[in-house]
C-alpha positions as CSV (number, residue, x, y, z in Angstrom):
1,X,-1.1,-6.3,21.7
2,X,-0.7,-5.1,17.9
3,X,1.6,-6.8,15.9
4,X,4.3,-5.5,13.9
5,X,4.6,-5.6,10.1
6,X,7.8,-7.9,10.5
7,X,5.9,-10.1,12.9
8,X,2.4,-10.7,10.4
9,X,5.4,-10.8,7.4
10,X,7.0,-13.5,9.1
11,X,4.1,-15.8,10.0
12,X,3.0,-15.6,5.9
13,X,5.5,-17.2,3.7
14,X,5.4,-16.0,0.5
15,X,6.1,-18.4,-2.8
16,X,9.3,-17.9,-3.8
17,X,7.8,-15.9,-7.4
18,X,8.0,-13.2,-9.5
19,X,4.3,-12.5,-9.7
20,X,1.2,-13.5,-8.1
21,X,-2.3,-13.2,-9.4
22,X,-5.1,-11.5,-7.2
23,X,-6.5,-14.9,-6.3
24,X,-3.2,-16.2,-5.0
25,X,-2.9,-12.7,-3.0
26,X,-6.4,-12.7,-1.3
27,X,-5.3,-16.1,-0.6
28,X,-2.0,-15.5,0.7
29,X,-3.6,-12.2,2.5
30,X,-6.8,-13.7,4.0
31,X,-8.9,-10.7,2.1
32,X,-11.1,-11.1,-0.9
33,X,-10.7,-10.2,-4.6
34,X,-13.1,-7.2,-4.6
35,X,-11.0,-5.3,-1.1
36,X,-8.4,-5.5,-2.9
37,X,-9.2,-4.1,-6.0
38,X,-10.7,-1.6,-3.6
39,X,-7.7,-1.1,-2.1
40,X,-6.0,-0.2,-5.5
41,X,-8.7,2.8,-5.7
42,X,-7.6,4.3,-2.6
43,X,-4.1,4.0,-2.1
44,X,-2.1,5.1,-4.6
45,X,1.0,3.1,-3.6
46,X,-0.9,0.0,-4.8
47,X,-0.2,-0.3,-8.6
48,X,0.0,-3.8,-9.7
49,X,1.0,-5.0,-13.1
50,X,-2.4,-5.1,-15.6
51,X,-1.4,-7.4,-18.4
52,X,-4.9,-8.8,-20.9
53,X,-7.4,-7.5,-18.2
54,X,-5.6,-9.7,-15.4
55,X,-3.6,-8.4,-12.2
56,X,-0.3,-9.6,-11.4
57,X,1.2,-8.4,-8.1
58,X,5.0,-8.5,-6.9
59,X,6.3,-9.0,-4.0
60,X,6.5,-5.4,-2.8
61,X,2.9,-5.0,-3.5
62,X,1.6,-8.0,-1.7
63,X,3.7,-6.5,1.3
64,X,2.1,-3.4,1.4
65,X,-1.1,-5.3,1.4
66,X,0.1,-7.0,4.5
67,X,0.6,-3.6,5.9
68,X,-2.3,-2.1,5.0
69,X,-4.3,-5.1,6.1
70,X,-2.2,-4.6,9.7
71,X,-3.3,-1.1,9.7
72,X,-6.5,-1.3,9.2
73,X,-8.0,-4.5,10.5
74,X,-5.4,-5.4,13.3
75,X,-4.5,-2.0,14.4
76,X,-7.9,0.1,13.9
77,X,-7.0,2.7,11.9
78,X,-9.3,4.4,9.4
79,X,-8.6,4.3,5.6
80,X,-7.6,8.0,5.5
81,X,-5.4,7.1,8.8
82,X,-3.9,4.6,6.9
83,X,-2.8,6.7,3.8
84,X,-1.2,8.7,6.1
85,X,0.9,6.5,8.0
86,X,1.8,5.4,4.8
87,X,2.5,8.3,3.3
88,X,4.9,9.0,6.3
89,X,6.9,5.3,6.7
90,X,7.4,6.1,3.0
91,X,9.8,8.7,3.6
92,X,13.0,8.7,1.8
93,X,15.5,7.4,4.3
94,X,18.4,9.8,2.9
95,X,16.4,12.9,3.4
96,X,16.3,12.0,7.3
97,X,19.2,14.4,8.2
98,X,17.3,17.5,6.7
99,X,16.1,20.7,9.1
100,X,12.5,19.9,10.2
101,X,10.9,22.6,8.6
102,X,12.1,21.0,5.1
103,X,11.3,17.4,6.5
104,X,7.7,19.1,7.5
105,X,7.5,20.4,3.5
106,X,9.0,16.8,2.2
107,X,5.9,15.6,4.3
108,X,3.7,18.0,2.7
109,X,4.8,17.3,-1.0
110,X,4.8,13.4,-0.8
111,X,1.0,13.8,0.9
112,X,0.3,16.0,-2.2
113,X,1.6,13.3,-5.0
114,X,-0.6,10.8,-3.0
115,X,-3.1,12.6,-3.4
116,X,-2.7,13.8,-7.0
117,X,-1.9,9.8,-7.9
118,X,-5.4,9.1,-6.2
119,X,-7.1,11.8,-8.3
120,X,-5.3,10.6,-11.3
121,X,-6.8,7.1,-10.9
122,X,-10.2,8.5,-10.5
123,X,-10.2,10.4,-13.8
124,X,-8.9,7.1,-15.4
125,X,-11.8,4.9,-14.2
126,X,-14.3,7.7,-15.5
127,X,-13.3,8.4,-18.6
């Protein structure tokens, strides 16, 4: 059985800190440096802090690392499976009670700036 992202959260306590580096992260994660820095490529929703060259993650970020990490190597999905199901859990609670053909375009927009972030990144690492 698959766990839940409350479930892996709970059985990794995280320091009690602003910001962690990407070594205390792989650490706290289980992953290495480079899959993370990997990870920042491909999903958009992973921006951490670049101060002097170095990384620093918040807490938020080394969450959705936890998820991402559920997602991917606990409950099989695919990278581009991932970005979805992230793209959807990150749905603005308050815009829950619209029609479902608007929720359908919210959808459709939020996939689209995912996807535009994503492109943006890429430009940025080759120029």
């Amino acid at each position: 059985m698959a766990k839940t992202k409350q479930q892996t959260q709970l059985e990794i306590e995280l320091p009690d800190k602003k910001y962690f580096t990407i070594g205390e992260v792989a650490e706290l994660c289980d992953l290495k440096s480079h899959v993370l820095r990997y990870w920042e490529q491909v999903f958009p929703q992973l921006e951490p802090n670049k101060r002097s060259g170095r990384r620093y993650y918040q807490r938020n970020d080394v969450e959705l690392i936890l998820e991402i990490r559920t997602l991917l190597h606990e409950q099989g999905f695919t990278i581009p499976g991932a970005k979805a199901r992230l793209a959807k859990s990150r749905i603005n609670p308050a815009s829950m009670d619209l029609p479902e053909e608007k929720q359908g375009a919210l959808e459709h927009l939020q996939l689209m700036k995912s996807e535009l972030k994503e492109f943006r990144n890429y430009v940025q690492t080759r120029f």
